[in-house]
C-alpha positions in Angstrom: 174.5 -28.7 -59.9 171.0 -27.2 -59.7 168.0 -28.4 -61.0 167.1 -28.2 -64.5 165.3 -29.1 -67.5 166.5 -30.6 -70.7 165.2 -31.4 -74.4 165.3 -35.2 -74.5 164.4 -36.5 -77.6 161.6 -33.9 -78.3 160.5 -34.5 -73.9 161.1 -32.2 -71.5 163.1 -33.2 -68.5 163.4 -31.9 -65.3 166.8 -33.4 -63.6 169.3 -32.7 -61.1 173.1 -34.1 -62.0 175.4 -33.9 -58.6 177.8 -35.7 -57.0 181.4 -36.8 -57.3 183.6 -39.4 -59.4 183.2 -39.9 -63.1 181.4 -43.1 -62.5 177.3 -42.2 -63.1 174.6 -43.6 -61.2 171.0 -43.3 -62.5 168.0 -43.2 -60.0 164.8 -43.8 -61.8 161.7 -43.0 -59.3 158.6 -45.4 -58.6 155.1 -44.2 -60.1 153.9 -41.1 -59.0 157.2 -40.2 -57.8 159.9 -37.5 -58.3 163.4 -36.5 -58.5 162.6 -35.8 -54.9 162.0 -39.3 -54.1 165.8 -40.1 -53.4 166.6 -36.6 -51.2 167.0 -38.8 -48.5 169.5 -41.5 -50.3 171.3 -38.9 -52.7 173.2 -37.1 -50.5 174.7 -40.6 -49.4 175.8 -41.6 -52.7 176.9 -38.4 -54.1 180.0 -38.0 -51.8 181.2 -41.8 -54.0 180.0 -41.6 -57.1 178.3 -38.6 -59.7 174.2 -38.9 -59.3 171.7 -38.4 -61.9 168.2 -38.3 -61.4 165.1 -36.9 -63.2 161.4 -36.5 -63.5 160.1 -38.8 -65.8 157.8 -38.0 -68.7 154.6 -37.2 -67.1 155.6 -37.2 -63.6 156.9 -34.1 -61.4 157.7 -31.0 -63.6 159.0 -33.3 -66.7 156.3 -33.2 -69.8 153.3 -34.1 -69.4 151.7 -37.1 -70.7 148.1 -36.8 -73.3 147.2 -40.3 -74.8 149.2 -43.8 -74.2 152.6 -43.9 -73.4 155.1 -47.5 -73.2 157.4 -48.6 -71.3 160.0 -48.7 -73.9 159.3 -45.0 -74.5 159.8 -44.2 -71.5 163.7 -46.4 -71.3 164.8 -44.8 -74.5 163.8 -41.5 -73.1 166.5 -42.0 -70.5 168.9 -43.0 -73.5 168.2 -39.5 -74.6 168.6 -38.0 -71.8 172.4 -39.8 -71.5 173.0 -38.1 -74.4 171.8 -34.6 -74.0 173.7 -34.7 -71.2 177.0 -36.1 -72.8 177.0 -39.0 -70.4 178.6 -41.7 -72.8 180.0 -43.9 -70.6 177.7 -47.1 -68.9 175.7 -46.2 -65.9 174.9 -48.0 -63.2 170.8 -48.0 -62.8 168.5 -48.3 -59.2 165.1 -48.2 -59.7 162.1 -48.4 -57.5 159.0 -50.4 -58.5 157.8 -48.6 -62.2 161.1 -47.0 -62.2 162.9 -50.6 -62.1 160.4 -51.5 -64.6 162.1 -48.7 -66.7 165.4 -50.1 -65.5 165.0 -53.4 -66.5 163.8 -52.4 -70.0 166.6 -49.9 -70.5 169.1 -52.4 -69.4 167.7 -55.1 -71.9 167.6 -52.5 -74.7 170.8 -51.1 -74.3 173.5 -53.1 -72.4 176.3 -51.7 -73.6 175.2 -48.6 -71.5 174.1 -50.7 -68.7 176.9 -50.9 -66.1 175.3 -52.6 -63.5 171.3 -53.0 -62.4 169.9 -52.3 -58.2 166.2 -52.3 -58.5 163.4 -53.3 -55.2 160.1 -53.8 -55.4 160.5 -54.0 -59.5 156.6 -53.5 -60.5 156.4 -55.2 -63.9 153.0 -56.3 -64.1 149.5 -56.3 -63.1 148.3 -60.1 -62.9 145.4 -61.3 -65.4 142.7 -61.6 -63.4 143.6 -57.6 -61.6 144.0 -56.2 -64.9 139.7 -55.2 -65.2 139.5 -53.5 -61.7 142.7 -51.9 -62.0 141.8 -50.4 -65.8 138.2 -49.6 -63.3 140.1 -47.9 -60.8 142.7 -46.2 -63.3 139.3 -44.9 -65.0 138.3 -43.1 -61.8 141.2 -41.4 -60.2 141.7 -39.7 -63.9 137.9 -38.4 -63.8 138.0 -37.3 -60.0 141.2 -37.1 -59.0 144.2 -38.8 -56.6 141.8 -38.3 -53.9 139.7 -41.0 -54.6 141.9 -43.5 -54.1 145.0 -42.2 -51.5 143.9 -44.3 -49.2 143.8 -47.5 -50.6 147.2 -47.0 -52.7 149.3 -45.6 -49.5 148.0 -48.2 -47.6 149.7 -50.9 -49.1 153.1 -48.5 -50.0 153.4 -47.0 -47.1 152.3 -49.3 -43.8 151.5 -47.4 -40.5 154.5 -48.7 -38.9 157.1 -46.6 -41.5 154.8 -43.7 -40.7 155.4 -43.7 -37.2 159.0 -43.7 -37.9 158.8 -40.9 -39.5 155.8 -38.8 -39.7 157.1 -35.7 -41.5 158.6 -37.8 -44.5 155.4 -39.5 -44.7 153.5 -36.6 -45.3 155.6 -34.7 -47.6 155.7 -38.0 -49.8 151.8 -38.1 -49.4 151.1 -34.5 -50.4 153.5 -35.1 -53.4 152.0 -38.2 -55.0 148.7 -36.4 -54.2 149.9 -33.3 -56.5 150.3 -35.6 -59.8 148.4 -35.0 -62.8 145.8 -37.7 -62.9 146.3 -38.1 -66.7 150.2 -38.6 -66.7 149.5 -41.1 -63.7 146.9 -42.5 -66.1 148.7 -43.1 -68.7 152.0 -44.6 -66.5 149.9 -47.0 -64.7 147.9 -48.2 -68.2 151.0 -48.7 -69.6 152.0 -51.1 -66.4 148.3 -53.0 -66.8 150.1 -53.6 -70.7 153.5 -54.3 -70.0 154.9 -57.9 -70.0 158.7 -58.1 -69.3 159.1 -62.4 -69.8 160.9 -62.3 -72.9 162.8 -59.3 -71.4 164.7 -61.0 -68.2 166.6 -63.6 -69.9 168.4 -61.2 -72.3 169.8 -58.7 -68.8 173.5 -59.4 -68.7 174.4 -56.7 -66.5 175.2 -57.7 -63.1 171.8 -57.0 -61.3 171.0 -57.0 -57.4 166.7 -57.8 -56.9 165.8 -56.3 -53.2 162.3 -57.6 -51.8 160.8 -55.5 -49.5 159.3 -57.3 -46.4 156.8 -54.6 -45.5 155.6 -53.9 -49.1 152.3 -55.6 -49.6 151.9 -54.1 -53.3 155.0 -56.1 -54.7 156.0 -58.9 -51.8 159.3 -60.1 -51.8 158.4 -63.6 -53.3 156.9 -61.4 -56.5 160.3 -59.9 -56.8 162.4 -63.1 -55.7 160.8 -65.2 -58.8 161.7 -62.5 -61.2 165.3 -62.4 -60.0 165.5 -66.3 -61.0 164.9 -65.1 -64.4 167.7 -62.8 -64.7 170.9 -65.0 -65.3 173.5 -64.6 -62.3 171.3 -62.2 -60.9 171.9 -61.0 -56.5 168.6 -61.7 -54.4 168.0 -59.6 -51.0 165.7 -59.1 -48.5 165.6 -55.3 -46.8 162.9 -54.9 -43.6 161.1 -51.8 -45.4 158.1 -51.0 -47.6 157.4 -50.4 -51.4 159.4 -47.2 -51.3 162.7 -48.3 -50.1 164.7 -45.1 -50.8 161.8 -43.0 -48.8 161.2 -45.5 -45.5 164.6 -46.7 -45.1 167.0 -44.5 -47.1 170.5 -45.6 -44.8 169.4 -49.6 -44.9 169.4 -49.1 -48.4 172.2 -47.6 -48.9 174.3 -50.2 -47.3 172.8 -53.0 -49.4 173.7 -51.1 -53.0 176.7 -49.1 -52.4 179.2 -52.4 -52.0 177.1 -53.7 -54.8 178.3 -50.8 -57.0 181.7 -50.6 -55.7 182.2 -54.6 -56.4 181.2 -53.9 -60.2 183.3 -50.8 -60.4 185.1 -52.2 -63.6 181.9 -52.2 -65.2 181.6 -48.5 -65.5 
């Protein structure tokens, strides 16, 4: 199916549904990403199982974001999206960084639609004592633009050493995060400098996999290995790859969530 946009609860939402099976998995992108932040890892799901993935609110050529948005908005805008789209049955959810932030609130807010949870680098916080230079720095990309702070931000995403493997993905990623509207990115990463997700492990009961990503220095794997513990019967994984998992290391990934999803089949 082609790209498109749907009404979602009064948000437009650009999204692609492919794939085959009758079994639904969701990919939910990190902040600043796109739909186009799994074209590397779709096409190796989609021959298993149907894929959908979207822009979310603010981000790509979904609807943009003016004032404050939450985290919970942005879980039950997925819920709408499910059912603009029909999709009734449970889904199975991988999320990178914000997007597993998304993820993890969706799961906990609707679990009878929650087959199964895969996130990495799950970003669901800023710590106490970052929160005043990150509001700083949030303050100054939205008055002069992405620009101002590329190089600090990919620096810590996306290590030299996953350039070098591949240059050419490297840059397309760059020149898209570069092309977000500072206010929608604004308003995303404020709502991450707000969001506290404590009381919101304990109450997942989907079967979840947590993948820590060696090479990402923005969320280290310990960060996401002590919220795993929190998250009863919950998977912990290392993969040898950075904050954008589905980007740098697309086949490595697959072959960590794929039997994951086929184990938990039932669950659909």
């Amino acid at each position: 199916m082609a790209i498109a946009w749907v009404d979602a609860g009064g948000v437009s939402l650009r999204y692609e549904l492919s794939g085959a099976g009758p079994e639904t998995i969701v990919l939910l992108h990190e902040m600043a990403g796109t739909l186009e932040s799994w074209d590397a890892l779709a096409p190796m799901l989609q021959p298993h199982y149907r894929i959908l993935r979207y822009d979310m609110r603010g981000a790509g050529l979904s609807e943009k974001i003016r004032g404050e948005v939450s985290g919970d908005q942005l879980a039950d805008d997925l819920g709408a999206l499910l059912d603009a789209l029909d999709l009734r049955a449970p889904v199975a959810l991988v999320g990178c960084a914000v997007g597993a932030n998304v993820a993890l609130r969706f799961a906990a807010r609707h679990s009878a639609r929650t087959a199964m949870l895969l996130v990495s680098s799950p970003a669901t916080s800023i710590p106490p004592d970052r929160r005043a230079a990150t509001l700083a720095m949030i303050a100054k990309f939205e008055c002069d633009g992405l620009r101002t702070i590329e190089a600090v931000s990919l620096a810590t995403s996306y290590p030299e050493i996953l350039r070098a493997q591949n240059p050419q993905r490297f840059a397309a990623t760059r020149l898209r995060w570069l092309a977000n509207d500072p206010a929608s990115f604004a308003a995303v990463f404020r709502m991450l400098v707000a969001s506290d997700l404590t009381g919101v492990f304990g109450t997942i009961t989907a079967p979840s996999l947590f993948i820590g990503c060696t090479l990402d220095s923005a969320r280290p794997p310990e960060q996401t290995a002590a919220i795993a513990t929190q998250v009863s019967g919950s998977t912990y994984v290392t993969l040898d790859t950075g904050h954008f998992a589905a980007i740098q290391s697309p086949a490595v990934l697959c072959a960590l969530l794929l039997p994951f999803i086929d184990r938990h089949r039932d669950r659909f």
